[in-house]
N, C-alpha and C positions, 0 to 999 in steps of 0.2 A: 533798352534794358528790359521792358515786358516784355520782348519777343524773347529775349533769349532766357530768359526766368520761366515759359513755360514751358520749356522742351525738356532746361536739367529737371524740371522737377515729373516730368513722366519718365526720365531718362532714371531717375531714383527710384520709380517703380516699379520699372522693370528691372533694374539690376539688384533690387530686395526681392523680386518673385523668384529667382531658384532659389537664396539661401532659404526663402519660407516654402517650398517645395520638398528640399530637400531635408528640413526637419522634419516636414510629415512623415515621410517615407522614412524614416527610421525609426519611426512606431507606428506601423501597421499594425491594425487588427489581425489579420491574416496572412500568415509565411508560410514558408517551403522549405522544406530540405530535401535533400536528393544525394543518391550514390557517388553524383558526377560533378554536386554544386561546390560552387566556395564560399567560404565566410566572407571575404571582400566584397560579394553581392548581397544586392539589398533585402534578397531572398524572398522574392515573386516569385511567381509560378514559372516564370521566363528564367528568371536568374536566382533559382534556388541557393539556399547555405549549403555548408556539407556537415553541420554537425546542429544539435539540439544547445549546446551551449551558444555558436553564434548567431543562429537564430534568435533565442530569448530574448539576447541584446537589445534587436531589431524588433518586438513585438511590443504590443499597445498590453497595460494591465485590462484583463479580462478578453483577451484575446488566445488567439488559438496556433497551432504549429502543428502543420499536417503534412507527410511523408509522401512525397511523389513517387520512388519507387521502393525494393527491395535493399535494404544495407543497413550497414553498422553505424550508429548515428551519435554515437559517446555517451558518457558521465555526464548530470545535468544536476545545478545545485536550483532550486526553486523561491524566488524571494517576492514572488507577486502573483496574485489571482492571474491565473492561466489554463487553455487544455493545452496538451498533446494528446494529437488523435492520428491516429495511424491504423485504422481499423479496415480499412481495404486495403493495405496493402502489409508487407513486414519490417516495422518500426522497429531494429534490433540495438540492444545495448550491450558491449561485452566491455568487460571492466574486469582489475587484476589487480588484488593489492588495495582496493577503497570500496568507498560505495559508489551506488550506480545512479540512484536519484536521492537527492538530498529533499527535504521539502523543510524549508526555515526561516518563516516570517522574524522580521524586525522585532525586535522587545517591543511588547505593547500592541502589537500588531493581530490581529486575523488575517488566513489566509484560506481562500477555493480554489481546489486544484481540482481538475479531472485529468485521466490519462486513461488511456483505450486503445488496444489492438497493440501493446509493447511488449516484447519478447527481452529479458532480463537473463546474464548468461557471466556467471562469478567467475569461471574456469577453475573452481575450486577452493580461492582464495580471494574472491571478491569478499567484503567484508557483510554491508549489509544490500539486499536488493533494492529496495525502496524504504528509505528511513524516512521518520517522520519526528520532526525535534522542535522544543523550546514553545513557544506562543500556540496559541488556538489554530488548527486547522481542523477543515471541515474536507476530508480528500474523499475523492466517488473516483473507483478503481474495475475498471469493466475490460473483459478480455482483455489477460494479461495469463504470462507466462515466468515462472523465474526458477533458476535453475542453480545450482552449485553455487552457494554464498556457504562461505565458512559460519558467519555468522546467525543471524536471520535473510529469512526471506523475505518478510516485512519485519521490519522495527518500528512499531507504536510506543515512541517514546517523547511526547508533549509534556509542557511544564504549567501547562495549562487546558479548560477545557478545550477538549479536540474530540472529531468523531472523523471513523473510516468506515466506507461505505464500498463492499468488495465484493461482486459476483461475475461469474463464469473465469476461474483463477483455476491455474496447475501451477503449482510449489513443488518441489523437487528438490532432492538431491542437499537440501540446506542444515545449517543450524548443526555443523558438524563442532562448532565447540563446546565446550562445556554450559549446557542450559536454554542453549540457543532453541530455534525452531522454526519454523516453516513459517510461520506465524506467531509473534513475542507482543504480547500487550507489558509494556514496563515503563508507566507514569512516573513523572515526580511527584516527590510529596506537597498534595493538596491538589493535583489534578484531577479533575474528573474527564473520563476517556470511556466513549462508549463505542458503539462498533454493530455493525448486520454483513453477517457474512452468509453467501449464498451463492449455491452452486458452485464450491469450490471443493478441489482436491486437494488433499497433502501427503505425498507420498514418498518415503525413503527418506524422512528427514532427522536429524536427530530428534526432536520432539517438533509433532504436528502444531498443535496452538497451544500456547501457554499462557494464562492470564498472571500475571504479577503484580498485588496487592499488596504489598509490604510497606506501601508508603501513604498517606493519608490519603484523601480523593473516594470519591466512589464510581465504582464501572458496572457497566451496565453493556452486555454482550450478547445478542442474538447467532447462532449455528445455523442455518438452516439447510437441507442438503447437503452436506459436507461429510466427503470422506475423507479417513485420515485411516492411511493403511502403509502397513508397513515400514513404521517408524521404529527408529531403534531404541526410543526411551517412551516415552507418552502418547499417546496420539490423542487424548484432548486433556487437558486440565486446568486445574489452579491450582495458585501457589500464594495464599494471606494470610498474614499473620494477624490482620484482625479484621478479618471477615466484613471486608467493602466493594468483596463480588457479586454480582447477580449477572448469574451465566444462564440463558436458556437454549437448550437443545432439542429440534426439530427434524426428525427423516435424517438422524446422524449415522452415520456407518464407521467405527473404529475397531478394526478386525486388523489380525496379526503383527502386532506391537507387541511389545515387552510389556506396557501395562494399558489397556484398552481405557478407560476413564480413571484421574486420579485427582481425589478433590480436598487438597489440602486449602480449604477456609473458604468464606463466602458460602452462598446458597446457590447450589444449581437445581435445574429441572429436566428431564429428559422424558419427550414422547415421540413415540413411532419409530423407536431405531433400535440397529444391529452392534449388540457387543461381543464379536465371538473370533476365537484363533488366538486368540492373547496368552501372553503365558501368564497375567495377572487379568482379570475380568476389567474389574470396577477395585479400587481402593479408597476409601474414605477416610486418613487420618485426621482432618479434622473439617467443621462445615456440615454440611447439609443435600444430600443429594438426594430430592426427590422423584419418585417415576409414576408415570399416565397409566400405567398398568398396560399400557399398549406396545411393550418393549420384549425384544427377544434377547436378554444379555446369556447365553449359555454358549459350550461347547470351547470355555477355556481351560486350561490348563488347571489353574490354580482357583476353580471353581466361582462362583457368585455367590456375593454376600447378600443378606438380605434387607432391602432399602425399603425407608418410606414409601410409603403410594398413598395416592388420592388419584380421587376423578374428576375431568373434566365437569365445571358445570357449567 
């Protein structure tokens, strides 16, 4: 009886070692996707996914999804600290009719996202490019591209605190419905949402960046190199109706817009930048816009009003 008791009992170890094998490998730190993979694979670098949804499946929280070659890689809804990095090679999303990345912790939840090297492409009617909803997230958005979303191109829209953290960006072509933008900061009430945006473009959009303060929370939004040209409504603003913005602007450039700066509520500040080609300069209906005295806002249309100033001390 003990000879044969201890053969079943190795004979039970090795036939429990693939099922605990094969649970590891379905959350891997690190996956693959590719032009040529399928979701059935476990998505190694061998046996890449073909899409960013079946992938996620397959990855470990705090893990990452990285692009082996050039291709369309879909819609991605985000429910766990993750990267997607795709920044050597092109990470492309084309979506029609929704959004393209959802990013949406559990009630109660925080969430870190990063995403890097992702080309976002609405075909006119994608909704939003990269939303951002409901619970705290902390998203860091580096080389990225997004193009024709009817709605926004970013939707900064948390119900709680959350920060976005976004440079080297081109926005395009977005925010063709009414109020939308290239970039939409629009908290719930009582969120506080802040934001450093750097080195990015917004161009052709219905309105470049909009902050939207209408609802309790307070925000706190750094510009820094950022152009916004050629927008058909705003190319930078706010919009609070009781003034729970603080917006600062650095090396900004908002030229040839309908209205180059427009600061309905909160306090903004603006140094070292270009406000000119607009058919309206700067508008101030309500709020606070003050400038570094280091600003060139002329050569609009509808002239330059005359703003607070102070200096740097």
């Amino acid at each position: 009886m003990k000879k044969f008791a201890i053969p079943c009992t190795i004979l039970g170890a090795v036939l429990a070692l693939p099922l605990y094998v094969g649970s590891a490998q379905a959350q891997a730190t690190r996956t693959w996707v590719s032009g040529v993979g399928d979701d059935a694979n476990p998505c190694s670098r061998t046996a890449p996914c073909k899409t960013f949804a079946g992938a996620i499946s397959k990855t470990a929280t705090d893990g990452e999804i990285n692009c082996l070659d050039p291709a369309g890689y879909g819609g991605l809804t985000i429910t766990k600290n993750i990267t997607v990095n795709c920044e050597y090679t092109l990470g492309s999303v084309l979506v029609s009719g929704t959004n393209a990345f959802v990013i949406s912790p559990a009630a109660g939840a925080t969430l870190k996202v990063t995403l890097k090297g992702l080309e976002f492409e609405g075909l006119g009617t994608g909704v939003n490019g990269v939303s951002i909803t409901h619970d705290g997230v902390v998203l860091h958005m580096h080389k990225i591209q997004i193009r024709k979303f009817a709605n926004n191109g970013i939707n900064f829209a948390p119900t709680l605190g959350s920060e976005l953290y976004l440079s080297e960006a081109y926005i395009s072509d977005s925010g063709t419905n009414a109020g939308a933008a290239g970039i939409a900061i629009v908290p719930s009430a009582g969120a506080v949402a802040a934001s450093s945006i750097e080195n990015v473009k917004l161009e052709n959009n219905g309105n470049g960046f909009i902050a939207n303060g209408t609802a309790s929370g307070n925000q706190s939004h750094v510009l820094k190199n950022v152009s916004a040209v050629g927008n058909n409504n705003i190319g930078i603003g706010t919009n609070s109706g009781i003034n729970n913005i603080n917006l600062m602007m650095q090396e900004v450039n908002s030229s040839n817009n309908q209205t180059g700066l427009s600061i309905s509520g909160g306090t903004a500040r603006i140094g070292g930048s270009v406000v000119t080609g607009n058919v309206t300069g700067v508008t101030i209906p309500s709020g606070t816009l003050t400038s570094y005295k280091n600003n060139q806002i002329n050569g609009n249309t509808g002239g330059e009003p005359v703003l607070t100033q102070v200096n740097f001390d």
